[in-house]
C-alpha positions as CSV (number, residue, x, y, z in Angstrom):
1,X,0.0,0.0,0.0
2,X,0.6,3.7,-0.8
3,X,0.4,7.2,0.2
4,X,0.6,9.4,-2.8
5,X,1.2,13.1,-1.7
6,X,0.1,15.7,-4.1
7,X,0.0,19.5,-3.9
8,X,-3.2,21.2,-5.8
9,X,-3.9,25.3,-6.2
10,X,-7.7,25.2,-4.8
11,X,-10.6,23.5,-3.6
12,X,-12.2,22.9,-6.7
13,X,-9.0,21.5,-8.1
14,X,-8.7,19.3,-5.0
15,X,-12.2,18.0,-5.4
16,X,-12.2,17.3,-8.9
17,X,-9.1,15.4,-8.8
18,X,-10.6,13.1,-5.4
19,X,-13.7,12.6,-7.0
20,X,-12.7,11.1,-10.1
21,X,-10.0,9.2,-8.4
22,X,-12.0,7.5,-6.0
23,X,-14.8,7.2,-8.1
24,X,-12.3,5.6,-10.8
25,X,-11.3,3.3,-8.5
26,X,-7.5,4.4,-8.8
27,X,-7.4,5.2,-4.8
28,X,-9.6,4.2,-1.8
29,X,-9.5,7.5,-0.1
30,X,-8.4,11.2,-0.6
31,X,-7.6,13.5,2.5
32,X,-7.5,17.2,2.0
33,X,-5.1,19.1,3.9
34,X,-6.0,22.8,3.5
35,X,-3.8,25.8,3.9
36,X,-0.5,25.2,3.3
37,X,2.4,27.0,1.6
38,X,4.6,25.8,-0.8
39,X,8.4,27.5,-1.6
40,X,10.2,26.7,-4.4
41,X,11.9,27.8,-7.8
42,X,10.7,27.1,-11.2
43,X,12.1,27.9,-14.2
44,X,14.7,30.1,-11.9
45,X,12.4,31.8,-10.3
46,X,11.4,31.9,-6.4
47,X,7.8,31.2,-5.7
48,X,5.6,31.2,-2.9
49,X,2.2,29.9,-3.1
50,X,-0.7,28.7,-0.9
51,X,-1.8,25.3,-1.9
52,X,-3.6,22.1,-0.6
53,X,-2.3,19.0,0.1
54,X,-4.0,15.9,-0.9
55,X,-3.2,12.4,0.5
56,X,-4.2,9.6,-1.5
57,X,-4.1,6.1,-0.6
58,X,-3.8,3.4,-2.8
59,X,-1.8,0.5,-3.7
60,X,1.7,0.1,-5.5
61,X,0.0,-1.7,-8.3
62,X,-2.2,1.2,-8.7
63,X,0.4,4.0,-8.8
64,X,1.4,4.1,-12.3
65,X,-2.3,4.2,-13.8
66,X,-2.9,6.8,-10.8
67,X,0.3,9.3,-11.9
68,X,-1.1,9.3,-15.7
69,X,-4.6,9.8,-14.7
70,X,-2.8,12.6,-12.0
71,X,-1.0,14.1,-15.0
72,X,-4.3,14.7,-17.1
73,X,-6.2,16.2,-14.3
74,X,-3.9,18.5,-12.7
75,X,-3.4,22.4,-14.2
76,X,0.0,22.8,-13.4
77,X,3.2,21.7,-15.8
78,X,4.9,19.9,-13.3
79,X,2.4,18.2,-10.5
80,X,4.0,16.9,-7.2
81,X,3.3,13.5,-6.9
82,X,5.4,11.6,-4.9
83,X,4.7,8.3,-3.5
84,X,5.9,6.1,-0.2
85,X,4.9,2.8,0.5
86,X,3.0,1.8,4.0
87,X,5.5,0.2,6.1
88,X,2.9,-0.4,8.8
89,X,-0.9,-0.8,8.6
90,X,-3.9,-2.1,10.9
91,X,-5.0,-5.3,8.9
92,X,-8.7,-4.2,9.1
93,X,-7.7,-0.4,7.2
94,X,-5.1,-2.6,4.7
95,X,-8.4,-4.8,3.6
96,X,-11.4,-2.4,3.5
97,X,-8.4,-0.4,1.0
98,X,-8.2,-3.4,-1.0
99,X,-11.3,-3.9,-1.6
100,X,-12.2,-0.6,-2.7
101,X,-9.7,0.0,-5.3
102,X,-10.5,-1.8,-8.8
């Protein structure tokens, strides 16, 4: 299993890119962390933006299908999506996760 972190630009963004993950069956769950801000440099420039963070959970097997599908939702160029395997898990969350991805 998977957590998938992913910065988005709003709240429509963010829940257009949950809904049609979960409802594709590409994830089990989407959290929304609201209000965070993001430094970096792009194309050498410095940049300072407030963005969401979404936390998707799925499975390894998933994760490839999941980054395409990512890559044709997302507005910007260059979407973070970065992925890091569950090294612990309750058995009862790892199932109900299974069974909802397809």
């Amino acid at each position: 299993m998977m957590i998938v972190f992913c910065t988005v630009p709003d709240e429509k963004t963010a829940k257009d890119i949950a809904y049609a993950l979960v409802k594709e069956g590409l994830c089990a769950c989407v959290n929304q962390i609201p209000k965070i801000t993001s430094y970096y440099v792009y194309e050498n420039e410095f940049c300072e933006e407030n963005e969401l963070l979404l936390l998707i959970k799925t499975s390894s097997s998933h994760f490839n299908a999941l980054q395409k599908r990512l890559k044709e939702l997302h507005p910007y160029d260059v979407p973070e999506i970065i992925g890091t395997r569950i090294s612990e898990i309750s058995p009862e969350y790892e199932k109900w996760l299974s069974a909802a991805l397809k």
